[in-house]
N, C-alpha and C positions, 0 to 999 in steps of 0.2 A: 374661451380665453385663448389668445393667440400668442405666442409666445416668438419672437424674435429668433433669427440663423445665427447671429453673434451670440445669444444667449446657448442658444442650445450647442452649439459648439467648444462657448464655456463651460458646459455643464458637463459637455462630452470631455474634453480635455483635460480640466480641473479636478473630475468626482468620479464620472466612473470607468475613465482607463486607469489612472492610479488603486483604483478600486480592483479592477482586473488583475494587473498587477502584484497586489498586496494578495492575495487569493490564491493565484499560480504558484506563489513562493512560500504560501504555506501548506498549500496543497502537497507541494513537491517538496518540504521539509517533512509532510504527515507520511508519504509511502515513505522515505527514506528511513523517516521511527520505526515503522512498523514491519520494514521490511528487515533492517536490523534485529528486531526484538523476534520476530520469527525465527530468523536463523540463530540465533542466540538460543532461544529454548527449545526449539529442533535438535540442537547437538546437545545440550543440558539432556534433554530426555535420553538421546541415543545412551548415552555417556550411564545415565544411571539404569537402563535396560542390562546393559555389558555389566555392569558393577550387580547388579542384582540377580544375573544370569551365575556368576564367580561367588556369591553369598549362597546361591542355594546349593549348588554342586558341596560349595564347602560343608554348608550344615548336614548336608549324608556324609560326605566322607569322613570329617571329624565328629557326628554324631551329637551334635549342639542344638540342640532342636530352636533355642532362642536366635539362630541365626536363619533360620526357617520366617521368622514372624520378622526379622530385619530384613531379610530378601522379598519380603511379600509388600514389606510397607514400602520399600526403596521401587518394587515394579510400578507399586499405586502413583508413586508420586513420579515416576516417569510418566504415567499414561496423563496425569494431569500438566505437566508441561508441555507434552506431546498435543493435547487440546489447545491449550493457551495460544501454543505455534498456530494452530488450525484456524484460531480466532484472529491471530495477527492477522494472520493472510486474508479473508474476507475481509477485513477491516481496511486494509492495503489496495486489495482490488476495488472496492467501495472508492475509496479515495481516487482510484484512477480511475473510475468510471466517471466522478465527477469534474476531474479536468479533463477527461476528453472533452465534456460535454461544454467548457466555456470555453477549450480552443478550437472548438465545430464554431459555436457563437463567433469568434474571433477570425475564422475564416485558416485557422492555421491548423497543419497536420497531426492529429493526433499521437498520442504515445500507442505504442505497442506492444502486449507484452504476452510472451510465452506464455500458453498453457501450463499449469502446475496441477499435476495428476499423482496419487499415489499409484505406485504399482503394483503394491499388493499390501497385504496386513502386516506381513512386518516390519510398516514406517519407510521403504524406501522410500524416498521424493527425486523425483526428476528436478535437474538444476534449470533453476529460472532467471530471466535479467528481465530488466525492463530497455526496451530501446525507446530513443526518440529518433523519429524521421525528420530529418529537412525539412523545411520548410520553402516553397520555392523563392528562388530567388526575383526580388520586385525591390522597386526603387523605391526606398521610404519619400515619403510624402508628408507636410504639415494637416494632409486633409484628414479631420476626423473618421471615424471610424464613422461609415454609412450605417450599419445596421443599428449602431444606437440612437443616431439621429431620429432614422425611423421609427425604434420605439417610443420615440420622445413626442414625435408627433400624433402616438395615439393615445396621450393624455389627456 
């Protein structure tokens, strides 16, 4: 089957750059969730570590020992928001790994992003961004995108 340059260019134009498109923008709505909801329960965790460090001191000095079993459940439920943040973040980079991979397809410069390392066991995190580089500058053109054309011709 032979398939027409008008057609496939409508095909290209019509379906799958708006396709691209739709994809990028929610890609790039998904790190922004996720990178939000990390630091969101990154500082929630820090926050009830300090509050459960001030519960236990308290439970010896005032000798309350039920303030013992409320500082041990407030550390738990920091180390599990402390996860969760862990989780965003794979989750996040996930996400950018897969738009890099359709703005390589697309011929345009990938996103770049800082390493994010703990530096030790007590939760520190080195501060992270995401940049985007330029893209070079080139004249837009009405010409479809070549490389989908191409895929199209090995249908």
């Amino acid at each position: 089957m032979d398939i027409s340059k008008e057609l496939k260019i409508k095909i290209v134009n019509d379906l799958i750059e708006p396709h691209y498109f739709d994809e990028i923008q929610a890609t790039l709505r998904s790190i922004n969730y996720w990178q939000t909801t990390e630091t969101v329960f990154e500082v929630i965790s820090k926050l009830l570590v300090c509050f459960g460090g001030v519960l236990s001191f308290a439970s010896g000095y005032f000798s309350v020992f039920s303030l013992s079993f409320v500082s041990g459940s407030v550390s738990t439920i920091s180390l599990a928001t402390f996860q969760y943040a862990l989780y965003c973040s794979k989750r996040r980079k996930n996400n950018v790994i897969g738009l890099n991979e359709i703005l390589k397809k697309l011929n345009i410069a990938p996103i770049v992003e800082q390493k994010y390392t703990l530096e030790d066991s007590s939760m520190n995190v080195k501060e992270t961004s995401v940049k985007v580089q330029s893209p070079k500058k080139t004249e837009k053109s009405n010409e479809p995108n070549i490389n989908a054309i191409n895929i199209l011709d090995n249908v």
